[in-house]
C-alpha positions as CSV (number, residue, x, y, z in Angstrom):
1,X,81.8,95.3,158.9
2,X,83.9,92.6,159.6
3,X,88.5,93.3,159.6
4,X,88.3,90.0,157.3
5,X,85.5,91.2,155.4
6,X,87.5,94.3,155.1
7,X,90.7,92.7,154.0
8,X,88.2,90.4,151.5
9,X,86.9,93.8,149.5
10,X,89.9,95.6,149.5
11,X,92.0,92.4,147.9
12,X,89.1,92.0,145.8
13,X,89.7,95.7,144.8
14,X,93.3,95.6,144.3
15,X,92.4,92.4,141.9
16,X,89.8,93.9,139.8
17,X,92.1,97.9,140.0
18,X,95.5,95.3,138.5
19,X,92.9,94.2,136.0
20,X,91.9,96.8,134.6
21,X,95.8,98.5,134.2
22,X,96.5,95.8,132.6
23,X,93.8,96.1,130.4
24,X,94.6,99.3,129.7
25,X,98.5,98.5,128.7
26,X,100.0,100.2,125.5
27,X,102.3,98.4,123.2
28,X,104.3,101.2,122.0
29,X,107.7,100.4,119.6
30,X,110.7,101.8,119.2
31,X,111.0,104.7,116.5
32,X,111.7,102.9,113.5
33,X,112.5,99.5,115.1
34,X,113.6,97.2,112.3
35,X,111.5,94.1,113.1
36,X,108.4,96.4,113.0
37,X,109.8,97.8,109.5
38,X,110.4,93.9,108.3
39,X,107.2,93.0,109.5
40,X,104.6,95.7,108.6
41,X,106.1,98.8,106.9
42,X,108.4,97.0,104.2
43,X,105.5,95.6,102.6
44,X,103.9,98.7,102.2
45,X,106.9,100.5,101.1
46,X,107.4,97.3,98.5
47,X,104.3,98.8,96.7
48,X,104.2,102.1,97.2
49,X,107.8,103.4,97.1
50,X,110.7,100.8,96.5
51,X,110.5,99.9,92.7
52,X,113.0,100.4,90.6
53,X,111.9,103.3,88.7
54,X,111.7,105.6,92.2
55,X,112.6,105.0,95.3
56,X,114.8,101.7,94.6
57,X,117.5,103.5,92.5
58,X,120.5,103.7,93.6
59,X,121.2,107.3,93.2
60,X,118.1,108.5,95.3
61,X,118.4,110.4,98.7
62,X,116.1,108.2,100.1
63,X,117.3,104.8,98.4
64,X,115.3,101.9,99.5
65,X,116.2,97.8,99.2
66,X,112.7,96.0,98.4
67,X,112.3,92.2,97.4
68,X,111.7,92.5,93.7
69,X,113.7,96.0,93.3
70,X,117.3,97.2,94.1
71,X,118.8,94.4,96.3
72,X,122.6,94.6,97.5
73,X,123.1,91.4,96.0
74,X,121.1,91.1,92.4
75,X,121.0,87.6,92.7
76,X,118.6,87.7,95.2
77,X,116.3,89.5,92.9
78,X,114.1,86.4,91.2
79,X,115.0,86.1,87.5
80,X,112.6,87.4,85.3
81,X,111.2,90.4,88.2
82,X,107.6,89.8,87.9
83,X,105.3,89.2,90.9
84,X,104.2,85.9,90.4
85,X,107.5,84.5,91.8
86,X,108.5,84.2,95.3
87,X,110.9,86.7,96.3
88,X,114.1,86.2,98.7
89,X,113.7,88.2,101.8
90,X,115.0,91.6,102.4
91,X,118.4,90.3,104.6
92,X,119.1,92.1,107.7
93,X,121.7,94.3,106.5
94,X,119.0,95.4,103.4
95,X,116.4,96.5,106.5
96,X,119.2,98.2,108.2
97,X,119.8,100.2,105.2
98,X,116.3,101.1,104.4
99,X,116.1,102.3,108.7
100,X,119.6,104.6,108.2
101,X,118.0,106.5,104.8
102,X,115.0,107.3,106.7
103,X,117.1,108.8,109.2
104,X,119.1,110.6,106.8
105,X,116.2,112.4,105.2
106,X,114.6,113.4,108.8
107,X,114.6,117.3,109.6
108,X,115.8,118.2,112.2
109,X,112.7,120.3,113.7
110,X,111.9,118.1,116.4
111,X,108.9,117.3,115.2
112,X,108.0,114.2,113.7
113,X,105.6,115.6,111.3
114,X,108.3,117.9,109.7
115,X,110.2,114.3,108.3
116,X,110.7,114.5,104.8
117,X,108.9,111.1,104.7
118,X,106.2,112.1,105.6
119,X,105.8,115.4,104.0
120,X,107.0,114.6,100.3
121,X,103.9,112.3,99.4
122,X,101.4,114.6,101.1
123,X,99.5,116.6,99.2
124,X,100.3,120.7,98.9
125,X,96.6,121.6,100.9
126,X,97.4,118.9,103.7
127,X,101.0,120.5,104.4
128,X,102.9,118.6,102.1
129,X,105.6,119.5,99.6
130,X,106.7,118.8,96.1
131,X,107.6,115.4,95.4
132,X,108.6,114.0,91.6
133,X,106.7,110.8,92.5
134,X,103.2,112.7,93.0
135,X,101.2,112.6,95.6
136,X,100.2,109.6,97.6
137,X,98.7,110.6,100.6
138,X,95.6,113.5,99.9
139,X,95.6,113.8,103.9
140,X,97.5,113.2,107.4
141,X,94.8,110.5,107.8
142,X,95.2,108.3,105.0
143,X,96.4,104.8,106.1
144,X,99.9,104.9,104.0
145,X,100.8,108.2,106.0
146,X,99.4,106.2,109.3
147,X,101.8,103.5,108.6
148,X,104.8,105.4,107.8
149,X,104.2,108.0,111.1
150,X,103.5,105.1,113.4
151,X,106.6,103.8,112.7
152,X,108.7,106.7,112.8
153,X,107.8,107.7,116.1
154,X,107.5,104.9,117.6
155,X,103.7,104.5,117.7
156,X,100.9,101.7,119.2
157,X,102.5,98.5,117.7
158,X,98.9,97.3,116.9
159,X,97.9,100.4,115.5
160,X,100.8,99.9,113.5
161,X,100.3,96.8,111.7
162,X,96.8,97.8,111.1
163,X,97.6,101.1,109.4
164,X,100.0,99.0,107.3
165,X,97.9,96.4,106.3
166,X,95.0,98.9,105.1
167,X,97.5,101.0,103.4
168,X,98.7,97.5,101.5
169,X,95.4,96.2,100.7
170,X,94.0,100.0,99.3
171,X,97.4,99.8,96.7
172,X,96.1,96.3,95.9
173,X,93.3,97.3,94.6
């Protein structure tokens, strides 16, 4: 064979090898990155965790800012609270907020499994522990602990949103 036929099918290789990294490329976030949080986790949290009557009190450990429950201003709460108006955005210092109490309530194990997050709404057989609110998640696989876990630890960004957005749509049912 040929040197330029050589230099033809290695290029060629080095072309089809660069596409197929790339391909292959992970979108991984930051643990608990706060556009991430705005964008996929706080609407699951809205539903799930962030009324008024749990974790969007002001005297809970793990307090949490949510568009129709405890705001740091009340006027940005619509007047009446019902869900058929258009709530104001959380602002940026209400998502900072909701990141610092996740960090307050993590263990300090190591191990991201062992966050009070995650454990508290999981079920007794599945490793969880008592939590007043019940439980919420019957396994480690349920989309609601996929959310909440991707996020923490800083997960596939895709995998992510999609977690959240099944975990959304099975509470809006």
């Amino acid at each position: 064979m040929s040197t330029r036929r050589q230099c033809w099918h290695c290029m060629l290789l080095v072309l089809l090898g660069g596409c197929g990294i790339a391909a292959q490329r992970v979108d991984k976030i930051t643990p608990r990155d706060q556009s991430v949080l705005e964008t996929h986790v706080q609407p699951y949290l809205d539903m799930a965790c962030a009324s008024i009557d749990c974790h969007g009190a002001g005297g809970r450990p793990l307090r949490l800012y949510s568009e129709l429950g405890l705001r740091a201003d009340a006027t940005d709460r619509p007047q009446p609270i019902s869900n058929s108006h258009d709530p104001k955005a959380l602002t940026t210092q209400e998502l900072a907020s909701n990141c610092s109490a996740f960090a307050a309530v993590a263990l300090s194990t190591g191990s991201p499994d062992h966050h009070l997050a995650l454990l508290k709404p999981l079920a007794l057989g599945a490793g969880g522990i008592h939590h007043v609110g019940g439980v919420h998640w019957a396994d480690t696989t349920d989309p609601g602990y996929l959310c909440l876990r991707g996020w923490l630890v800083g997960d596939i960004k895709q995998d992510v949103g999609s977690e959240c957005a099944k975990a959304t749509a099975k509470l809006q049912q």
